[in-house]
N, CA, C and O atoms as a CHARMM CRD file, in Angstrom:
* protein
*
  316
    1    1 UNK  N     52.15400 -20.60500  10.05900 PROA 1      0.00000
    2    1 UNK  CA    50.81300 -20.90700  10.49800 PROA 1      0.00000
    3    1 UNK  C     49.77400 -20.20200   9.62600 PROA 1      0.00000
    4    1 UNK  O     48.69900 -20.70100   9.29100 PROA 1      0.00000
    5    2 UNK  N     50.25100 -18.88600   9.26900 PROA 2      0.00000
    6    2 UNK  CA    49.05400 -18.10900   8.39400 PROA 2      0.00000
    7    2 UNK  C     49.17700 -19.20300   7.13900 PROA 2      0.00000
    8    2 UNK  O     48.31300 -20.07600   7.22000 PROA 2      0.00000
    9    3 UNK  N     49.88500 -19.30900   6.23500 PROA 3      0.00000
   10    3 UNK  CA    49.41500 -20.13900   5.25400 PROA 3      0.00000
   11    3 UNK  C     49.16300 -21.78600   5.09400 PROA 3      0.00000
   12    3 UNK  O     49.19100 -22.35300   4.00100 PROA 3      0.00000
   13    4 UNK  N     48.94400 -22.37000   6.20500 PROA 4      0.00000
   14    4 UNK  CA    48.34800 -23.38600   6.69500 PROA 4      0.00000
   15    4 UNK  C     46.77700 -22.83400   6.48700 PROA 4      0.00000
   16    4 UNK  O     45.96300 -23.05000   5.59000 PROA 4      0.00000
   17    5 UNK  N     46.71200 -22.06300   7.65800 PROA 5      0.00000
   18    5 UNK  CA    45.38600 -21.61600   7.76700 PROA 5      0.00000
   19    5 UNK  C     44.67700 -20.80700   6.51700 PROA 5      0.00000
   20    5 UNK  O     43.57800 -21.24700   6.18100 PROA 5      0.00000
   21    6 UNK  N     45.18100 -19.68600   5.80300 PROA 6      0.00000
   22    6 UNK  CA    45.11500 -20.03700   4.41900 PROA 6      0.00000
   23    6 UNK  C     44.41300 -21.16400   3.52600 PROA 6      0.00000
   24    6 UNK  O     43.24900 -21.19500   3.12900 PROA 6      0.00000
   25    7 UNK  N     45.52200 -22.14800   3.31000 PROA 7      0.00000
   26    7 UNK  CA    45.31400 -23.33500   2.54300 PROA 7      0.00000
   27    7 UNK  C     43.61600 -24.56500   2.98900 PROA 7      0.00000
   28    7 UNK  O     42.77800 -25.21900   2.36900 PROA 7      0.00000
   29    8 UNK  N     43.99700 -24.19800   4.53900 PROA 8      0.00000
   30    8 UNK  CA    42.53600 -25.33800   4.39900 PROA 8      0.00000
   31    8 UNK  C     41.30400 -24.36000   4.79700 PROA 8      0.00000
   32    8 UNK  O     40.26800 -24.90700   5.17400 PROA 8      0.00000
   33    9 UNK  N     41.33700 -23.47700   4.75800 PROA 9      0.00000
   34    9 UNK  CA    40.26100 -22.14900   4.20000 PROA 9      0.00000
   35    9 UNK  C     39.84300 -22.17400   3.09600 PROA 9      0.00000
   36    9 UNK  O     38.68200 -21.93000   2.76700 PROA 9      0.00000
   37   10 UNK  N     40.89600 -22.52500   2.26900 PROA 10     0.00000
   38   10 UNK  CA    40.54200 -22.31500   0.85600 PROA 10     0.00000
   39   10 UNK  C     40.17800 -23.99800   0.19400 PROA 10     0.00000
   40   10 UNK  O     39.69100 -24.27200  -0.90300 PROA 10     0.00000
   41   11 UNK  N     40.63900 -24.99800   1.36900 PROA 11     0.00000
   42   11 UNK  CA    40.10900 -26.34700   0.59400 PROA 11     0.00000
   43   11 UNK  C     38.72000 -26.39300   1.08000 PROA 11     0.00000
   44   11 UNK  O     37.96300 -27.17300   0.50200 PROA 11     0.00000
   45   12 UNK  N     38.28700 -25.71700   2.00300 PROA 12     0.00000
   46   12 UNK  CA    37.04000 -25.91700   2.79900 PROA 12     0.00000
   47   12 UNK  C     36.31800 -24.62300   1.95600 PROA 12     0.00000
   48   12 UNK  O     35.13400 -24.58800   2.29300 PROA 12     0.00000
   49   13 UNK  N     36.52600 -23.90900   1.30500 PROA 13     0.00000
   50   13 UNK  CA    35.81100 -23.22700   0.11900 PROA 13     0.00000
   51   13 UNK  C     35.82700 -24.06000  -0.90100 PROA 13     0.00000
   52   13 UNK  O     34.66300 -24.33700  -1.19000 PROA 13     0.00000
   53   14 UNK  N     36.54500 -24.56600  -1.55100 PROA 14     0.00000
   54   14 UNK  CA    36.57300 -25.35200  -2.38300 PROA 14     0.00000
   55   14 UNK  C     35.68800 -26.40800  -2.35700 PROA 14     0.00000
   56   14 UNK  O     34.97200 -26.56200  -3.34600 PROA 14     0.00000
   57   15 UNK  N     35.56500 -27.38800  -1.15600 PROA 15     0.00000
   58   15 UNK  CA    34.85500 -28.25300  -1.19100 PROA 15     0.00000
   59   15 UNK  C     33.22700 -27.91700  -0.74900 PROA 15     0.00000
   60   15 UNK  O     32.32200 -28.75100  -0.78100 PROA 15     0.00000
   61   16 UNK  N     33.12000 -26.80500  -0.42300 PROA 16     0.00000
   62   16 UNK  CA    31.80600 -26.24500  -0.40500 PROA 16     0.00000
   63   16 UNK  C     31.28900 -26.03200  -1.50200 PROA 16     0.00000
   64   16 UNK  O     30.13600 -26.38000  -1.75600 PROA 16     0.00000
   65   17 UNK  N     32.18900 -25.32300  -2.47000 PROA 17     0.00000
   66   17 UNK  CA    31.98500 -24.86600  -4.07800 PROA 17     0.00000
   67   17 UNK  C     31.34700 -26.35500  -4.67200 PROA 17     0.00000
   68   17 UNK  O     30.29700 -26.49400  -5.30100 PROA 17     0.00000
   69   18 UNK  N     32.00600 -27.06900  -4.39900 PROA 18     0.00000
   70   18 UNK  CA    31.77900 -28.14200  -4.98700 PROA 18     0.00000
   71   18 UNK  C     30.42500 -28.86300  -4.78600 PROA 18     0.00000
   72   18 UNK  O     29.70800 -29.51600  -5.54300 PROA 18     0.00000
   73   19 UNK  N     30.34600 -28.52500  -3.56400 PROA 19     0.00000
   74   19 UNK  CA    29.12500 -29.26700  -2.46400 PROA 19     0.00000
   75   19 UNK  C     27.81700 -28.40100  -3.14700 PROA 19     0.00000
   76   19 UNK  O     26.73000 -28.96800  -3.25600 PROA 19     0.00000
   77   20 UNK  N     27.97800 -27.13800  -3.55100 PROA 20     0.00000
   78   20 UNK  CA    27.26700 -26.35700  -4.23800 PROA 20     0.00000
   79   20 UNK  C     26.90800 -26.71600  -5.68600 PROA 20     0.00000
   80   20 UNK  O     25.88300 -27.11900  -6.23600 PROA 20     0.00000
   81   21 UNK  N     28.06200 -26.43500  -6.05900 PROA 21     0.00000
   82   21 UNK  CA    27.48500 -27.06900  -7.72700 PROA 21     0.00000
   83   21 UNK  C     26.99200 -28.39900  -7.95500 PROA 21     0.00000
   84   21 UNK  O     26.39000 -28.61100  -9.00800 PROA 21     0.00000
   85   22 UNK  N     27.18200 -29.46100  -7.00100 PROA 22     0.00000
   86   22 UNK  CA    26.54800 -30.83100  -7.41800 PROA 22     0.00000
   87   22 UNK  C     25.09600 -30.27000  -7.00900 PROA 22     0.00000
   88   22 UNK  O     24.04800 -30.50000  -7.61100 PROA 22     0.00000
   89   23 UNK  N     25.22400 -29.66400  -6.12000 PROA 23     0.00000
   90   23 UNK  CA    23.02600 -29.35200  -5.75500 PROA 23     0.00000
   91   23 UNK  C     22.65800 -28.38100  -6.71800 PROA 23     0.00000
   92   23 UNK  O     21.52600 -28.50000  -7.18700 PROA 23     0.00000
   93   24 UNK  N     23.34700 -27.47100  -7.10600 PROA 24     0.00000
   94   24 UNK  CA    22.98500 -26.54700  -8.42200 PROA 24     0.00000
   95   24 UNK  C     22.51900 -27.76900  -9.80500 PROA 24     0.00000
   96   24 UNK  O     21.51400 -27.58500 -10.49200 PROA 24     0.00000
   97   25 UNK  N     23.26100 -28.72100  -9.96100 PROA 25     0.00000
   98   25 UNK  CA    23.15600 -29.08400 -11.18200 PROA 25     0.00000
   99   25 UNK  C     21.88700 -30.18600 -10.89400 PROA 25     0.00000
  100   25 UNK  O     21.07000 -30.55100 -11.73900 PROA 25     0.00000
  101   26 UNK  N     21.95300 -30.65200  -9.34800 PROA 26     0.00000
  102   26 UNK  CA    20.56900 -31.86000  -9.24400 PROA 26     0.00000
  103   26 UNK  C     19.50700 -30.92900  -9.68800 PROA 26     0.00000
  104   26 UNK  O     18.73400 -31.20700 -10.60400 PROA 26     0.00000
  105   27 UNK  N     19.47600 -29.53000  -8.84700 PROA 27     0.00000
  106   27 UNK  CA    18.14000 -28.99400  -9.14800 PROA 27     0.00000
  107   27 UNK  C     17.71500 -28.83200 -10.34200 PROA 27     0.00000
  108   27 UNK  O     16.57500 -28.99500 -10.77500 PROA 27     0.00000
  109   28 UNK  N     18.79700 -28.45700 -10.95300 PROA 28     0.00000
  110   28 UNK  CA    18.70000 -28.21400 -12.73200 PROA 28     0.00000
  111   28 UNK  C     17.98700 -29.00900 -13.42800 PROA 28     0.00000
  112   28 UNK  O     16.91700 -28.82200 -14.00800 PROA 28     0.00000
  113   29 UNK  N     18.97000 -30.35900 -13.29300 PROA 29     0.00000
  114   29 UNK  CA    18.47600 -31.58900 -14.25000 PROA 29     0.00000
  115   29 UNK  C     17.22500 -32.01000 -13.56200 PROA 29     0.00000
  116   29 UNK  O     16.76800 -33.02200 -14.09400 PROA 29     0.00000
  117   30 UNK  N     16.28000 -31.43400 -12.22700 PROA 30     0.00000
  118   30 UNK  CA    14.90800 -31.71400 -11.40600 PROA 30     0.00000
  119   30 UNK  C     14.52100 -30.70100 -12.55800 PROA 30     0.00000
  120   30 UNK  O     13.87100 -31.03600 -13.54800 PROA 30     0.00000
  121   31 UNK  N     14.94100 -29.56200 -12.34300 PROA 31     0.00000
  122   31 UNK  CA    13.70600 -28.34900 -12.99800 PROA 31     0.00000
  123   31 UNK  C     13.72100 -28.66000 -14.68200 PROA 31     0.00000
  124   31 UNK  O     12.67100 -28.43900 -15.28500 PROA 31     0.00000
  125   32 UNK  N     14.50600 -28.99900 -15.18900 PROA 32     0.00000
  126   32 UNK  CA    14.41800 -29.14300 -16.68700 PROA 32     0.00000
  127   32 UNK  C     13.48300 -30.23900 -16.89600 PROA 32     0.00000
  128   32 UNK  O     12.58800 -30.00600 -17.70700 PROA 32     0.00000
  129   33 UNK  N     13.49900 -31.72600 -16.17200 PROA 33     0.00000
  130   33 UNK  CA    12.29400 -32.86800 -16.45700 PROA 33     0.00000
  131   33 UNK  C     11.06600 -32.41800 -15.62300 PROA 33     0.00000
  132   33 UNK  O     10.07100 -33.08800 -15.34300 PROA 33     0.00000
  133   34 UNK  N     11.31100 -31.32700 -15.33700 PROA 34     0.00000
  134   34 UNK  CA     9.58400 -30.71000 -14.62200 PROA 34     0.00000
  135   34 UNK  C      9.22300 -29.87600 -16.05100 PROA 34     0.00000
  136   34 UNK  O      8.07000 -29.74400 -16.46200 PROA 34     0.00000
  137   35 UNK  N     10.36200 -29.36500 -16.69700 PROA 35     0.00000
  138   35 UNK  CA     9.68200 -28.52500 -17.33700 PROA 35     0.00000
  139   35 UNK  C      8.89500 -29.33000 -18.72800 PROA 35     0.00000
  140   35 UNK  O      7.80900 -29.22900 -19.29800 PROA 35     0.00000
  141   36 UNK  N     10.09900 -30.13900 -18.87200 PROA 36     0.00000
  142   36 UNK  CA     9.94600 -31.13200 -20.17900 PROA 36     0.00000
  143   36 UNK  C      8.45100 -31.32200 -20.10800 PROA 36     0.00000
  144   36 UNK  O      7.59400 -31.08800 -20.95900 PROA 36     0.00000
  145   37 UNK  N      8.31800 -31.94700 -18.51900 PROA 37     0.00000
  146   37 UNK  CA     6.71400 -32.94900 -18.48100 PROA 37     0.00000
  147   37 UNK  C      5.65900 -31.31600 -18.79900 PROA 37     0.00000
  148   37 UNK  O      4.78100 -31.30200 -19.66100 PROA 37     0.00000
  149   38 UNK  N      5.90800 -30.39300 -18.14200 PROA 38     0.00000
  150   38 UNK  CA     5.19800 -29.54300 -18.25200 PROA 38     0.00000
  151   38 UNK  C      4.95300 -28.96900 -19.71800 PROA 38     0.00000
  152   38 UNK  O      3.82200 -28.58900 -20.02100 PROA 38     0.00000
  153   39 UNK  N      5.98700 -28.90300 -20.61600 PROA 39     0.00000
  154   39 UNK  CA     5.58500 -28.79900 -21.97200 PROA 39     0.00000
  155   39 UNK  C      4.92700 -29.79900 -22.54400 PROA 39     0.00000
  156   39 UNK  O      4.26200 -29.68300 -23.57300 PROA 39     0.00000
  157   40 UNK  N      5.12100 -31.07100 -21.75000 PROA 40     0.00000
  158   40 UNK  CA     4.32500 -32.31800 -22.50600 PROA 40     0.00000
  159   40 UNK  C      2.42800 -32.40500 -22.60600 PROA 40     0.00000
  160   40 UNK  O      1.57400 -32.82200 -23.38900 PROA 40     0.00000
  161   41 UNK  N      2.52100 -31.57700 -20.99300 PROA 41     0.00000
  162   41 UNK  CA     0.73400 -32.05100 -20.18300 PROA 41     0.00000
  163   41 UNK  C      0.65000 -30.68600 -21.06400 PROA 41     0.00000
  164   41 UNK  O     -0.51800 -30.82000 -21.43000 PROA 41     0.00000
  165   42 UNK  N      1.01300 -29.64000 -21.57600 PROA 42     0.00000
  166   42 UNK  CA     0.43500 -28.27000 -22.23100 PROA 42     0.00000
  167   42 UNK  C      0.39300 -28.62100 -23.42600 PROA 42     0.00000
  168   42 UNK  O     -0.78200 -28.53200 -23.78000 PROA 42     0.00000
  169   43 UNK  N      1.29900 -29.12600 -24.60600 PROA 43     0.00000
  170   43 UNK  CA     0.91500 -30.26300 -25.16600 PROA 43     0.00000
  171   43 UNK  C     -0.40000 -30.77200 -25.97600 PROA 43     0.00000
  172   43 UNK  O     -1.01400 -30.46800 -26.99900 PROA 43     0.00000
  173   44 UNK  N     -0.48400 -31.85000 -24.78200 PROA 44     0.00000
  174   44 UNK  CA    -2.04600 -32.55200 -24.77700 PROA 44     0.00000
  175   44 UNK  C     -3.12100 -31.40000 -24.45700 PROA 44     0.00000
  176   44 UNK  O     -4.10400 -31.22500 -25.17800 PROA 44     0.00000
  177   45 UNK  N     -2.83900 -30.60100 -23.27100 PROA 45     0.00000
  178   45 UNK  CA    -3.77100 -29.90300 -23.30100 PROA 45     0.00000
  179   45 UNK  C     -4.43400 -28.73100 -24.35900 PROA 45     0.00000
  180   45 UNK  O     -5.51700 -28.15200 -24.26600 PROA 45     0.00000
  181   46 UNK  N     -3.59200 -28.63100 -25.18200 PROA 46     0.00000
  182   46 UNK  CA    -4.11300 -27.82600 -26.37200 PROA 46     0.00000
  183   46 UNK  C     -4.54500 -28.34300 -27.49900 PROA 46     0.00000
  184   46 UNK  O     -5.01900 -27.80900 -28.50200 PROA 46     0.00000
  185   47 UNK  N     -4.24500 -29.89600 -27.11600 PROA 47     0.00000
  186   47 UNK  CA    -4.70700 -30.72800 -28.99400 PROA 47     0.00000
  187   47 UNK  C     -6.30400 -31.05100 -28.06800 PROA 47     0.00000
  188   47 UNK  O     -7.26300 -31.12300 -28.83700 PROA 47     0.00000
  189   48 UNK  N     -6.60900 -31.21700 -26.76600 PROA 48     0.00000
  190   48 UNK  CA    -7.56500 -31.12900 -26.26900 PROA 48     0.00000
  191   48 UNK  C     -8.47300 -29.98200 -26.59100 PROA 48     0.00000
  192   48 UNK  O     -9.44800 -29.96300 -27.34200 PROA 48     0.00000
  193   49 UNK  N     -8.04400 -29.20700 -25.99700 PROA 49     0.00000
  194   49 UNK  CA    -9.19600 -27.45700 -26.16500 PROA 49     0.00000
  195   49 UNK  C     -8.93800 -27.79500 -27.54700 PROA 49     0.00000
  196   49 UNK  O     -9.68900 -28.70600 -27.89600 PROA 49     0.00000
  197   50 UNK  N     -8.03600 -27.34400 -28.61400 PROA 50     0.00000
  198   50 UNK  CA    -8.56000 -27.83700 -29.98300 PROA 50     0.00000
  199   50 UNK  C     -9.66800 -28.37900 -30.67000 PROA 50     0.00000
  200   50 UNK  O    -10.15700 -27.82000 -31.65200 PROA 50     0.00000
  201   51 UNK  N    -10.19700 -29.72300 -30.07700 PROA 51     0.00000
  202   51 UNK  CA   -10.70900 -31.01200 -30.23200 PROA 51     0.00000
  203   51 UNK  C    -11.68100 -30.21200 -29.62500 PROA 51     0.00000
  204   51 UNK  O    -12.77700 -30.60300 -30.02700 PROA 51     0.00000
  205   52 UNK  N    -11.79900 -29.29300 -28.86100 PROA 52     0.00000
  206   52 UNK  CA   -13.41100 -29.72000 -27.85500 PROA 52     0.00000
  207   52 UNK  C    -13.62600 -27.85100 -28.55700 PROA 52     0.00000
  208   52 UNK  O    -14.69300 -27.23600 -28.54800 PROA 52     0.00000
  209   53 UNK  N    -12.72900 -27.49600 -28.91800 PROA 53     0.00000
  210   53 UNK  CA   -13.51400 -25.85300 -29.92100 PROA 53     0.00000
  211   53 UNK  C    -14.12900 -26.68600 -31.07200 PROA 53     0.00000
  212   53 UNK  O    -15.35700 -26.62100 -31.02400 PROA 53     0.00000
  213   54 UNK  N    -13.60000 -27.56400 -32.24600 PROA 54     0.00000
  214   54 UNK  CA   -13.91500 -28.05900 -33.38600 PROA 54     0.00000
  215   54 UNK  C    -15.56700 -28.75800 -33.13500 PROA 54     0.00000
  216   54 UNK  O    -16.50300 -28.69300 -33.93200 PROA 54     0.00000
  217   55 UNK  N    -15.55500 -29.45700 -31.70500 PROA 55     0.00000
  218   55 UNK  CA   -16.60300 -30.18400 -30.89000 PROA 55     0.00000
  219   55 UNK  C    -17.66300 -28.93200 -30.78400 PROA 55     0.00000
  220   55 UNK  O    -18.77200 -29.03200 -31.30900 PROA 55     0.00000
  221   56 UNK  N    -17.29100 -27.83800 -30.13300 PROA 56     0.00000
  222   56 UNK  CA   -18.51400 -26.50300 -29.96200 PROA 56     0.00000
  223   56 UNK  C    -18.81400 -26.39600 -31.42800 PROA 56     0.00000
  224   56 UNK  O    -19.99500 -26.40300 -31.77600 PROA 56     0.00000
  225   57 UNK  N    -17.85800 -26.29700 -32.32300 PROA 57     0.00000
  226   57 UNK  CA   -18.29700 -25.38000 -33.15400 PROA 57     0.00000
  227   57 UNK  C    -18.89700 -26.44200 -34.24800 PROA 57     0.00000
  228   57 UNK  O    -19.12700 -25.85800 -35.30700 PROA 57     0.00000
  229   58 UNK  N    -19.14500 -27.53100 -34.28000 PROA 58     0.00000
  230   58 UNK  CA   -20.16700 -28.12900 -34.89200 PROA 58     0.00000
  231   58 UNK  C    -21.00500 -28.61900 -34.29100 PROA 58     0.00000
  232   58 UNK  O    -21.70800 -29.39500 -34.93900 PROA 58     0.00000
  233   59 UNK  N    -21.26400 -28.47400 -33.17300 PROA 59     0.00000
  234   59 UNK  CA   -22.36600 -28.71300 -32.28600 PROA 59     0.00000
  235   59 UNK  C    -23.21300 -27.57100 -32.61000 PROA 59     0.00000
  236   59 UNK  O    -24.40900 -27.72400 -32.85800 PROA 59     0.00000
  237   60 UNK  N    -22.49600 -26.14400 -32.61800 PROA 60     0.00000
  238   60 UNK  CA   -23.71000 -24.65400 -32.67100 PROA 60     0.00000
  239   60 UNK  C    -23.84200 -25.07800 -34.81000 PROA 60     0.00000
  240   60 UNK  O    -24.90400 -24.52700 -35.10100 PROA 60     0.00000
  241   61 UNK  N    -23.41200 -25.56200 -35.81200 PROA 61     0.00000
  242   61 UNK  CA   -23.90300 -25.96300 -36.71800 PROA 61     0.00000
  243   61 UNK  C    -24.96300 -26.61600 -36.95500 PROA 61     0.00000
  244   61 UNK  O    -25.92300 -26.22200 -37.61800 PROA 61     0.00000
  245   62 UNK  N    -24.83200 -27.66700 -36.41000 PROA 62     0.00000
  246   62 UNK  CA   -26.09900 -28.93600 -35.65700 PROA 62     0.00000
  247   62 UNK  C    -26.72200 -28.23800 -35.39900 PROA 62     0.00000
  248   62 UNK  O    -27.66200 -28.31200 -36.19200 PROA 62     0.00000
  249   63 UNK  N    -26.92400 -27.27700 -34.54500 PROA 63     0.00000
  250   63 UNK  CA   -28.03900 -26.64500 -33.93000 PROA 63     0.00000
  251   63 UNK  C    -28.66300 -25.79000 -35.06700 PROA 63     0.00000
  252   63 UNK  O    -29.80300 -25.83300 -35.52900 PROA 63     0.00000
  253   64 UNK  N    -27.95000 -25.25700 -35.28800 PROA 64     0.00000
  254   64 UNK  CA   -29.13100 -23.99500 -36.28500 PROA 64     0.00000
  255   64 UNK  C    -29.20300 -24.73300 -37.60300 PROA 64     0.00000
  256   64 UNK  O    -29.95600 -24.21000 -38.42500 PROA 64     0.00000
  257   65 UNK  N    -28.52600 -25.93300 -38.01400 PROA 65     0.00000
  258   65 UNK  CA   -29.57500 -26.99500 -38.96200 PROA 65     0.00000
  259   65 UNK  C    -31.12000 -27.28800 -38.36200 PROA 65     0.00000
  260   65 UNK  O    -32.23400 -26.92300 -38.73700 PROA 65     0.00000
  261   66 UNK  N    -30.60700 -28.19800 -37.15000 PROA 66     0.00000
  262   66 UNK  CA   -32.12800 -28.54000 -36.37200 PROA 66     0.00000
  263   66 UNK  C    -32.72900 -27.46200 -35.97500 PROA 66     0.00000
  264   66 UNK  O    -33.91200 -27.80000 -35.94400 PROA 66     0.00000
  265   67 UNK  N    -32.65700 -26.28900 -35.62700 PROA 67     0.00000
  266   67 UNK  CA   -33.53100 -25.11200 -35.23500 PROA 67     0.00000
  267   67 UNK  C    -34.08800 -24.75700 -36.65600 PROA 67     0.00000
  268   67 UNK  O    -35.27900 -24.45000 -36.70200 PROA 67     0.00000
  269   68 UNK  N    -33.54400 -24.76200 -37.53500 PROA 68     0.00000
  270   68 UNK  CA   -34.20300 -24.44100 -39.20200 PROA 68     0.00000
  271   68 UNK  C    -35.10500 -26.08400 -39.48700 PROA 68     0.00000
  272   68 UNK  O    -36.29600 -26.28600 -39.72400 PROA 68     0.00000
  273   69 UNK  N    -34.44700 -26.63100 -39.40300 PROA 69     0.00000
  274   69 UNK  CA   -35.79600 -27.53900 -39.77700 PROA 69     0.00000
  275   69 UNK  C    -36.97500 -27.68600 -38.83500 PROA 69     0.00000
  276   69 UNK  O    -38.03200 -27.95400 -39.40800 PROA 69     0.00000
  277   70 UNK  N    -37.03000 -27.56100 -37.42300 PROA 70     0.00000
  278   70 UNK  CA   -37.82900 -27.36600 -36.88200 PROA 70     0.00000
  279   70 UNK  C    -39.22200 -25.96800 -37.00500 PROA 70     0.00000
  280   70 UNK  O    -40.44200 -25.96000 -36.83500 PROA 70     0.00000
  281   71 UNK  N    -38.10400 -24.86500 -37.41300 PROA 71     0.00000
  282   71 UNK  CA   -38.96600 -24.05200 -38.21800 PROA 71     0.00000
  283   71 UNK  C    -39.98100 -24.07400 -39.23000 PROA 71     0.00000
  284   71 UNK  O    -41.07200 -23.51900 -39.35700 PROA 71     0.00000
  285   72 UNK  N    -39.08200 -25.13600 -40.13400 PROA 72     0.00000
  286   72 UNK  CA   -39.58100 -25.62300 -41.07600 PROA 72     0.00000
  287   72 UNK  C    -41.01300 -26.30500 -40.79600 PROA 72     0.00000
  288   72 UNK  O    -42.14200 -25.85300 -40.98900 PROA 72     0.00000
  289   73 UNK  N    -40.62000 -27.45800 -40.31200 PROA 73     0.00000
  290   73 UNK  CA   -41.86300 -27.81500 -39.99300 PROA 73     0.00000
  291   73 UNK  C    -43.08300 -27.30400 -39.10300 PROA 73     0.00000
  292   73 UNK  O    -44.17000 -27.88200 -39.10300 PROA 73     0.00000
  293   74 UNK  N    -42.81500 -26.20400 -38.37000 PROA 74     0.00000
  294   74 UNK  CA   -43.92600 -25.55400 -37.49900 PROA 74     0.00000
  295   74 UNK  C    -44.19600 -24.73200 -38.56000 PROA 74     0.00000
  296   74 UNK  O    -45.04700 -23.95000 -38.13700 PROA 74     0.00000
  297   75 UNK  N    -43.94500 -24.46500 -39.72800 PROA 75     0.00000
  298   75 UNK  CA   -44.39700 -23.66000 -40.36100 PROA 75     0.00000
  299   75 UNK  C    -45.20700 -24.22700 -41.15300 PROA 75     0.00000
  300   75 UNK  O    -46.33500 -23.75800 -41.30800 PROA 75     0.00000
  301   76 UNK  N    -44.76400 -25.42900 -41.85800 PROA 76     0.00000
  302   76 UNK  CA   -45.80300 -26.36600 -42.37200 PROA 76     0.00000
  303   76 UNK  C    -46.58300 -27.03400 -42.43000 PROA 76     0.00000
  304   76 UNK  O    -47.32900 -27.36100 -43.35400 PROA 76     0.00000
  305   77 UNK  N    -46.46900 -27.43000 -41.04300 PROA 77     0.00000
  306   77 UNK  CA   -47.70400 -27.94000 -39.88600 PROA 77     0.00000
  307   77 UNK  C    -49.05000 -26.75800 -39.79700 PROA 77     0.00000
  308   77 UNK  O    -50.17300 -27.09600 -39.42400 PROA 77     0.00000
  309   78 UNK  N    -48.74700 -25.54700 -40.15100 PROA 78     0.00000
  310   78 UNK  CA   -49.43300 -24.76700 -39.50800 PROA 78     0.00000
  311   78 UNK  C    -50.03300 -24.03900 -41.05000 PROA 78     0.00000
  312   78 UNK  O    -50.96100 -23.23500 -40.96200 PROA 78     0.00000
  313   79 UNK  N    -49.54100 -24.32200 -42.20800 PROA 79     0.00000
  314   79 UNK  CA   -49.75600 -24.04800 -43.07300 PROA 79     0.00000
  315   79 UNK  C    -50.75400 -25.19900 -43.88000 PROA 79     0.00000
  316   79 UNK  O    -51.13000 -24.98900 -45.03300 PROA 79     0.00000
């Protein structure tokens, strides 16, 4: 009787083990295409901020062109 009881102890570990690693590996192959997408949207989001620093930083160019010519001309207006 002990190694009866034994044996389906150990198939009922076994098939738990098992019952375990198939949900170990769903979560896995869940968390790896979360991560994928998540390297994807970080990604875009940096060729973005990229795009919109290159965007500031010729916008403050623009500006102190037009702030100098505006100088310009209040100075010549007035001259």
């Amino acid at each position: 009787m002990e190694v009866s009881e034994e044996y389906n102890l150990l198939m009922e570990m076994k098939a738990n083990t098992l019952s375990a690693k198939k949900a170990a590996q769903i979560c896995l192959r869940k968390r790896r295409a979360e991560l994928a997408d998540a390297q994807e949207q970080s990604k875009r989001t940096k060729r973005c901020v990229d795009v919109l620093h290159l965007v500031g930083a010729n916008l403050i160019d623009h500006l102190f062109k037009s702030e100098a010519k505006m100088k310009s001309w209040v100075k010549d207006a007035v001259v």
